[in-house]
Steps between C-alpha positions, in 0.01 A plus 500: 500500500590819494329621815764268683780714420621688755628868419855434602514184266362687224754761519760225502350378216482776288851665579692152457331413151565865391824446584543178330521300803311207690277690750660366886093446618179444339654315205176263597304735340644521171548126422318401195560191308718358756237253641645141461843675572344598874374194572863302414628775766213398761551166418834501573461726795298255667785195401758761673299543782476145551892425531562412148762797311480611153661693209340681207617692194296757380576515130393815272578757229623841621209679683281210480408502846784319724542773780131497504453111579798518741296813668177319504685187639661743822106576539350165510778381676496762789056432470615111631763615732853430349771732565581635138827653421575649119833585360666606112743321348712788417888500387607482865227321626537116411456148628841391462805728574863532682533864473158554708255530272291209666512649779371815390184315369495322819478845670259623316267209550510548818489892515187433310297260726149550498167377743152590466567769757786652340465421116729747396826343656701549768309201703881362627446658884127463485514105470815499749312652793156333443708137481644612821190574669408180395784311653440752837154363531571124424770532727303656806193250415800219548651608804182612638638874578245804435543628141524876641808369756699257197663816387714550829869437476455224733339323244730564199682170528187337412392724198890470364455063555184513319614703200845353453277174512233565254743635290731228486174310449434684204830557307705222278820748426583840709248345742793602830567866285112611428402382847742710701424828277118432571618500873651800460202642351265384799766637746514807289097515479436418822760750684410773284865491337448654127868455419504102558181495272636649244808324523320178493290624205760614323672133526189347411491707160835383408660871591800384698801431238730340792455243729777767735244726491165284553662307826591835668168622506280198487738243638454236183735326297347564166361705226267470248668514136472391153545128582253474810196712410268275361544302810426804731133508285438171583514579853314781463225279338509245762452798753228658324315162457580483920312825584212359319547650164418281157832500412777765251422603142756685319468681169766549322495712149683662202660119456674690226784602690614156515497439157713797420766387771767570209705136627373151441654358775313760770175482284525123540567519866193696536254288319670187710397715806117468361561121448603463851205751611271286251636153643471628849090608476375177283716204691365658829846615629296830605172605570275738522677636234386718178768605285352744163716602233376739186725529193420476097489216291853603404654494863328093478519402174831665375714155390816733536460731837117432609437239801467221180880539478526327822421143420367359832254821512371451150401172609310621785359734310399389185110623427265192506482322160159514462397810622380771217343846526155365559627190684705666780671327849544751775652236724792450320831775629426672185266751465462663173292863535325515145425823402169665593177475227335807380220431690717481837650834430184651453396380788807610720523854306109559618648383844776725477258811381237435865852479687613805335162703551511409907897598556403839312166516630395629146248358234769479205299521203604155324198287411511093383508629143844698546667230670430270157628788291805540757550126467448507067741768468788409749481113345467618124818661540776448304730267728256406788496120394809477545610798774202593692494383858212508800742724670511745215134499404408544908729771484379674189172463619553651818686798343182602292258461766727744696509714227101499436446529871739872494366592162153390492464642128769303354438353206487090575501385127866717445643390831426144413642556136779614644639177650823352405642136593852485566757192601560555881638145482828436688749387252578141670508358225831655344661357802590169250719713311759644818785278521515313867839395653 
């Protein structure tokens, strides 16, 4: 397994976890215990990818590993072709807004866009210009003109008809709007004009804040705001699936931000914004559609603030009655992430040690036998039942094999002794207590 990671990955790796944060590649390499988890994501890859939509919650204690499934998901997902896209839930960053916030998380779905070819992000001009190649080639193959001549301005007329067309085609709200700024994008592309791409990116993002300002450089009518976004990603869906992509996933994490939204009526307008998102994906109002979100069992469960407050939701998402911790249904929206055995963690700390060894290039002199003390000491400690995280004990684990690998005669037994568990929780659950107006 090990000889499959590439350096580069196992740098990632190793510097994210250190850090206390999901690794942005080669999380594939690290997953362990997560089997029947994987296969609900393929399984419902493969129902995306054949027109049907879908929504899952990915439910788990602090650090329990919900950036990591969301990672692995971007991974498989980009493996069968999807165009992935990942945003946070943050305090400006929310579904359902009037000051902008929505379209801030709109913005930075779309700012973070992401192919096989460009997994990082930043895919937004990449799939623009290879769907207009696309509709160059169809369009010379149509007309029967030589693919090296359909790029003369004689033949613009043609290219403009076919993409106002397709687009039209493609597009149930903001189809007139979206098509013209793609236009200007192909006119932009194919005259080598960078201003009128970036203008036409820039609407496309949700960047222009009037409609004065988006018709005197792009010539449309509209802009993309608070009330229209989620529209404007269903046409980007529908174009994706066009150009011969599976279809859009989007990840969306730290749920906890809309549970602290501090007023009930703009908390409830959010979680109505999932109930229409949730309607939309299993009635087959969309498709090709993967919506992920990641929050605790709080941000579900909480009668008062959590998504359980909302009663349609809690309907929707009510775990299956018969399921138990043996017995478990990964088709269901629900997913609960239990924590990790002691066996698993073994496993993934020995994993963690080989990764560690090739980003260092070093022989770090921790055996089998000091991983079970490691593991006997960090989990006899005062607190750990109750406190101790993956995140924490990756992190702690980590730190002493960078310490042994700088100080080869450290003393293993004392560093291990010299552990401590602390609550890194975030205090969501105090929220009960602030008054709301």
């Amino acid at each position: 397994m090990i000889e499959s990671v590439k350096p580069k990955e196992a740098t990632a790796i190793i510097n994210s976890l250190t850090s206390g944060v999901v690794p942005k590649m080669g999380v594939q390499h690290i997953t362990v215990g997560r089997s029947d988890e994987v296969n609900a994501v393929i399984n419902a890859l493969n129902d995306v990818k054949n027109g049907h939509s879908m929504v899952k919650f990915w439910i788990g204690d602090f650090g329990a590993g919900k950036s990591f499934m969301l990672h692995l998901l971007n991974t498989l997902a980009l493996k069968q072709r999807f165009v992935v896209a990942k945003a946070d839930f943050t305090p400006e960053n929310r579904l359902y807004a009037n000051d902008g916030k929505a379209l801030a998380l709109y913005t930075h779905i779309i700012d973070n866009l992401a192919i096989q070819t460009k997994p990082e992000g930043g895919a937004l001009p990449t799939l623009l210009e290879k769907w207009i190649e696309q509709v160059l080639s169809k369009t010379a193959e149509e007309c029967q003109i030589n693919l090296a001549d359909i790029r003369e301005p004689k033949h613009a007329h043609l290219i403009r008809e076919r993409i106002m067309k397709t687009i039209s085609a493609l597009s149930d709200v903001g189809g007139y709007d979206f098509g013209t700024v793609v236009l200007r994008y192909y006119e932009g592309y194919i005259n080598d004009e960078d201003e009128t791409r970036k203008n036409a990116i820039r609407w496309l993002k949700g960047e222009y804040k009037t409609k004065t300002e988006a018709k005197r450089d792009l010539g449309v009518r509209e802009v993309i705001t608070d009330l229209n976004y989620y529209d404007m990603l269903k046409n980007f869906c529908k174009l994706f699936v066009s150009m011969g992509y599976s279809g859009f996933v989007v990840n969306l994490d730290e749920a906890i931000n809309l549970y602290k939204i501090s007023t009930a009526v703009m908390r409830s307008k959010n979680y109505e914004k999932i109930l229409s998102i949730y309607n939309d994906c299993f009635q087959g109002k969309v498709s090709n559609m993967y919506f992920n979100f990641a929050g605790t069992k709080e941000v579900l469960e909480n009668p008062r603030r959590g998504f359980f407050s909302y009663e349609a939701l809690k309907s929707r998402l009510q775990t299956n009655k018969y399921e138990t911790a043996t017995l478990r249904d990964f088709a269901q929206p629900v997913i609960r992430l239990m924590p990790l055995d002691h066996n698993e963690i073994f496993v993934l700390l020995k994993r963690l040690k080989a990764i560690f060894d090739l980003n260092y290039n070093c022989n770090c002199e921790v055996q089998d036998a000091d991983i079970k003390n490691f593991m006997e000491e960090i989990f006899n400690k005062p607190g750990a039942a109750e406190f101790l995280t993956p995140r924490e004990l990756i992190r702690d684990f980590l730190g002493i094999l960078n310490i042994i690998r700088q100080n080869p005669k450290a003393d293993k037994r004392q560093l291990f002794g010299d552990l401590k568990i602390k609550d890194e929780r975030p205090q969501e659950t105090f929220l009960d207590s602030v008054e709301e107006f």
